[in-house]
Every structure is written in C-alpha cells, then in structure tokens.
N, C-alpha and C positions, 0 to 999 in steps of 0.2 A: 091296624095290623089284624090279620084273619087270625082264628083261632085256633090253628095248629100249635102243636108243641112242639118248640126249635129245639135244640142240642145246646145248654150252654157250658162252654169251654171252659166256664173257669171254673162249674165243678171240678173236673178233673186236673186243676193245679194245685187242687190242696193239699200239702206233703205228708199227710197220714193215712191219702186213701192207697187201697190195695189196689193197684196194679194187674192187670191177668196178663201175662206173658205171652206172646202169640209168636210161632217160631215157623218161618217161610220159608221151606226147601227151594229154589230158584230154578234147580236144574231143568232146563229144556222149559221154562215159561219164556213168554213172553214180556219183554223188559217194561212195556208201557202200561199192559193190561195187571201186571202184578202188582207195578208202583200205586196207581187205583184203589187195589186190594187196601194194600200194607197203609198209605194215607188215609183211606175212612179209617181202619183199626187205630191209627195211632190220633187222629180225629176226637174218636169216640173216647181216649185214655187209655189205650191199651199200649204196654211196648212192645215193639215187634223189634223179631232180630230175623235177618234176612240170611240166610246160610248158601254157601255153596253162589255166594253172589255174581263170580266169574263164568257160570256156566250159565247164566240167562242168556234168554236169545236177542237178538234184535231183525224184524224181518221187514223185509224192503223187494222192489223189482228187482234189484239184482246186488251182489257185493258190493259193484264199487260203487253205484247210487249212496249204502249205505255207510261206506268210507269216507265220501263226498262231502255230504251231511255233516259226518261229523267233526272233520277236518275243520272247516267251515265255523265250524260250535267253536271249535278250541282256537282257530287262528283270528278269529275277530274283536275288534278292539286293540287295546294298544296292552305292553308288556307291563307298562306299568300302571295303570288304571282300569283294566280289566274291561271286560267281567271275565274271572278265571273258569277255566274248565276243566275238570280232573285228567287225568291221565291212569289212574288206576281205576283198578276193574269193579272192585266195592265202592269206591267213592262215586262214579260214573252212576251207580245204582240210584246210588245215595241223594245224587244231584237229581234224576229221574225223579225219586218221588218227591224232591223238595219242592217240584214242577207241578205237583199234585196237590198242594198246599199253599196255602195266602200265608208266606212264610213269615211277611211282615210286621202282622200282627204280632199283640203279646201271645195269644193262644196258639198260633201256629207257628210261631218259635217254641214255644214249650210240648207241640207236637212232632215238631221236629229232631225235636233232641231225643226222646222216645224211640227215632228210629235206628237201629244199628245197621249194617250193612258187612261181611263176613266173609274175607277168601277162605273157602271149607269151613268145617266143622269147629267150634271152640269148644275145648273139653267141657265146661260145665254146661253146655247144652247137646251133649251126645246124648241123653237121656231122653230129654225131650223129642217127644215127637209132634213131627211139621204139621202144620195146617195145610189139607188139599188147598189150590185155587185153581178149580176147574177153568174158570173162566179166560185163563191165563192160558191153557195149553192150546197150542192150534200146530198143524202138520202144515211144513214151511219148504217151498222148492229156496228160495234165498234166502237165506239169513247168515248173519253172521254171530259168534259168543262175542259176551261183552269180552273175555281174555283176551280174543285174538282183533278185538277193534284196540283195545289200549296197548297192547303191541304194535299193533300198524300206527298209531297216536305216537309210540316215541318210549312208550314205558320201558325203565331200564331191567334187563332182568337176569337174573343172577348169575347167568352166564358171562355177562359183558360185566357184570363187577366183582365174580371172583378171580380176575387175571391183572387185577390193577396191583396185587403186592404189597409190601408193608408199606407205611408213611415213610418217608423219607425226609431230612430238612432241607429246606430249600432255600432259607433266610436264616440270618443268625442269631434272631431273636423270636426264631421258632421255639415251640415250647417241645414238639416232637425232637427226641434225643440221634444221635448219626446211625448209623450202622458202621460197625466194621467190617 
C-alpha cells in the first residue's frame, strides 16, 4: 500500500462526533454535477440537506432524449422485484447521489443516510445559508427540472387528488362510516 492517507469512514460513524451541516440550494444546478458535490461531503461526515430539490436541472440533447432516459430507469425490471425508481422530485435527487456512493457498504450506507433531499425550504433551515457549487451551474439550451420530469413519470399531484372527495364505504366491514 503507498503511503498516502485514505479517508477512513468509520471515523465518521461514531455517535458523538459533531456533524457540520452542509445546506445545498439546488435551484438551477446541475442534477449529476451537485450529487458529486453533496456525496464527497456526506463521504467525508458531513450531513447535507439538499433544498429546493425540484428545481435542479437535468440537461441532455434535447427534452424528450431526456424523458426517454428516464422512462427507461423507471419501467425496467419487473413491478415486483424491481429495481424501483422514485417518482418524486426529492427522492429522484436522492437516488442520483446514492449513484455517487458504494451504498453497499456499511460506511456508505451511513453516508447515505446523511443525506436529506427537500421540496423547498424546511423551516429550521431557512436560516441557514447554502453552500455555492459552482461547479454545478452551467447555461443549458435542453434541459429539463427534476419537477417537471416526475410529472411526466406519473407523479400524482395535488390537483388530481383534491377532486377525489370524502371516503366513502364501499364494503360492509369497512371501518370508513356512510355518508348521509
């Protein structure tokens, strides 16, 4: 073994150390170039929480190239043995960096957990302020937001589930009571 100095990860599992909070505005990055980011950091021990997670971008030759794509991610394999692929716009993120990470392991499952992922702002991080990642921004003729890719995925949204009305019973040993 050469004598460089590795990183070792199980420093960072022992439940007394301090934590530094790393907080990654999303808006208008790049979804593969950020996940990068946010993986070394949570890597090294740091938690990161990803805010504004729906508005990262994803850029490609064109839209529907990168609809295709990801079509493709979500409809392969079978329904019931997977491998599953989110539908929502945080989760999506989320998945993205777990792609940045040997999740397998025991250290990168416990780096994994570190990382959060966030539609908008959570009140006890409005205070904080984001970490640039420069290296994340780039000026994009195609692209598309992660919102409006898990849209076109299928995501249900709250227009199409505030018209659905009270419960109703529908069996007689439903626990939902009738309507008059």
């Amino acid at each position: 073994m050469s004598g460089a100095k590795h990183y070792n990860a199980k420093d960072s599992l022992e439940p007394d150390a301090k934590r530094a909070v790393v907080v990654v505005d999303a808006t208008g990055l790049v979804v593969g170039r950020m996940a990068t980011f946010v993986a070394k950091r949570a890597i090294m021990g740091d938690e990161v929480h990803i805010v504004n997670a729906e508005k990262a971008i994803i850029v490609g030759s064109s839209k529907k190239a990168i609809q295709e794509h990801y079509k493709f991610k979500r409809e392969v394999g079978t329904a019931r043995k997977g491998p599953f692929f989110p539908r929502e716009p945080h989760l999506i993120v989320k998945r993205t960096c777990r792609g940045m990470i040997n999740y397998q392991s025991s250290a990168g499952r416990a780096a994994y957990k570190r990382i959060k992922a966030h539609l908008g702002v959570p009140k006890e991080l409005v205070s904080t302020k984001a970490t640039p990642v420069e290296a994340a921004k780039r000026e994009a003729k195609a692209f598309l937001t992660i919102a409006e890719l898990a849209t076109w995925l299928g995501r249900p949204t709250q227009a199409t589930n505030s018209g659905m009305g009270p419960a109703k019973q529908t069996h007689p040993t439903s626990r939902v009571s009738k309507e008059a």
